[in-house]
C-alpha positions as CSV (number, residue, x, y, z in Angstrom):
1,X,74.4,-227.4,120.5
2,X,74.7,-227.3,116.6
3,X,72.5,-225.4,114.4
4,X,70.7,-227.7,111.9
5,X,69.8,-226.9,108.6
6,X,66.0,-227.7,107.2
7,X,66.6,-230.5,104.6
8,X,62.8,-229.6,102.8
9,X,64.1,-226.3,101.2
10,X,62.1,-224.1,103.8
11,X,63.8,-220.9,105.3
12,X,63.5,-218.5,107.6
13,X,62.7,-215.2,105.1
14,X,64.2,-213.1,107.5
15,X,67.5,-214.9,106.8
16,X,67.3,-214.5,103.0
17,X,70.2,-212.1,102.1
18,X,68.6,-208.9,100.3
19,X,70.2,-205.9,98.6
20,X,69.3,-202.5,98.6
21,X,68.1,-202.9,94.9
22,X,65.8,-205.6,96.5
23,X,64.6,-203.3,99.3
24,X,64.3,-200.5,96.8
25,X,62.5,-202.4,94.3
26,X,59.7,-203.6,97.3
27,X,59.4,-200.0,97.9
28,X,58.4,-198.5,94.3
29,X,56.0,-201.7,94.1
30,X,54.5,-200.4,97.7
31,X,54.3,-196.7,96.6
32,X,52.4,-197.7,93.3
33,X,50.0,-200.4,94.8
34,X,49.2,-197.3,97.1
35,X,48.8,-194.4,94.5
36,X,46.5,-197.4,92.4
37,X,44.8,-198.0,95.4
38,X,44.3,-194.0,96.4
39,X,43.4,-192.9,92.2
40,X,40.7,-196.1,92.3
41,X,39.1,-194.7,95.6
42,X,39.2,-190.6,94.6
43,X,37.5,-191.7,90.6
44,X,34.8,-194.2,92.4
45,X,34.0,-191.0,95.0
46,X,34.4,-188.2,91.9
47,X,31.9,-191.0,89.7
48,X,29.5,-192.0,92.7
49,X,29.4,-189.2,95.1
50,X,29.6,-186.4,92.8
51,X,28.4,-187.2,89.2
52,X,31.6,-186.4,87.4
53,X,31.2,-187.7,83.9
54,X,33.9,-190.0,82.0
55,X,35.9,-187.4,80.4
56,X,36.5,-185.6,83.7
57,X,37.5,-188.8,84.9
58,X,40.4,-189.4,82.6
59,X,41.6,-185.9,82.7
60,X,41.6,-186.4,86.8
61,X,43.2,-189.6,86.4
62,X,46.0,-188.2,83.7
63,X,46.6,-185.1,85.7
64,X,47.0,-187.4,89.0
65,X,49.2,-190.0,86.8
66,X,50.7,-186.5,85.7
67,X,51.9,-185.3,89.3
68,X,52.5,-188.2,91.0
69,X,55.7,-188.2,87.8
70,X,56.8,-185.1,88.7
71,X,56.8,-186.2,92.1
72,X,59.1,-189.9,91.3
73,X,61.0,-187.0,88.9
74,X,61.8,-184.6,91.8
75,X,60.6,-181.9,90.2
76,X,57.7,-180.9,93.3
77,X,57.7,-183.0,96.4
78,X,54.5,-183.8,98.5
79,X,55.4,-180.9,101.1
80,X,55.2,-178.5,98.3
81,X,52.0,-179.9,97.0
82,X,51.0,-179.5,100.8
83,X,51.9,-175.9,100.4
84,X,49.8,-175.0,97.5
85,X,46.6,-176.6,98.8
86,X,46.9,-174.5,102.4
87,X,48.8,-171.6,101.2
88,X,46.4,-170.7,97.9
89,X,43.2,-172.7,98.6
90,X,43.1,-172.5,102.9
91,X,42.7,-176.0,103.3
92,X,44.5,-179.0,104.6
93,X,44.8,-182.1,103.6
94,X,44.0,-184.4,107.2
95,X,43.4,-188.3,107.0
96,X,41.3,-189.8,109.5
């Protein structure tokens, strides 16, 4: 039996050829949806939950922007961050 190719310019995407600057690429748009999506839902809680006024918004926001470049940068990793917050604080960071 012969394979048939579709004549209306349909494929299967799982056949379409990608390269690692592709899959890297997907990634970094994934990570930054995610941060966006994380900052949006910490500044609504810091705003609605606990009354933080607009100033102390941006300066969260920058500082957050701030880390999560060091992070991309290599200069601290997540693990370390992890660190601080148990190791000088005595708290964990758990999501449900």
């Amino acid at each position: 039996m012969s394979k048939t190719r579709k004549t209306d310019g349909t494929c299967n995407p799982r056949k379409i050829p990608r390269t690692q600057a592709d899959v890297d690429k997907a990634y970094k748009r994934g990570m930054n949806d995610g941060l966006q999506g994380a900052l949006t839902i910490m500044l609504y809680t810091l705003k609605d939950k606990f009354g933080t006024d607009d100033t102390e918004l941006k300066d969260f926001a920058n500082s957050f922007n701030y880390t999560v470049d060091g992070i991309n940068k290599g200069y601290v990793s997540e693990k370390d961050l992890q660190s601080v917050i148990r190791d000088e604080y005595g708290t964990t960071v758990v999501m449900k």
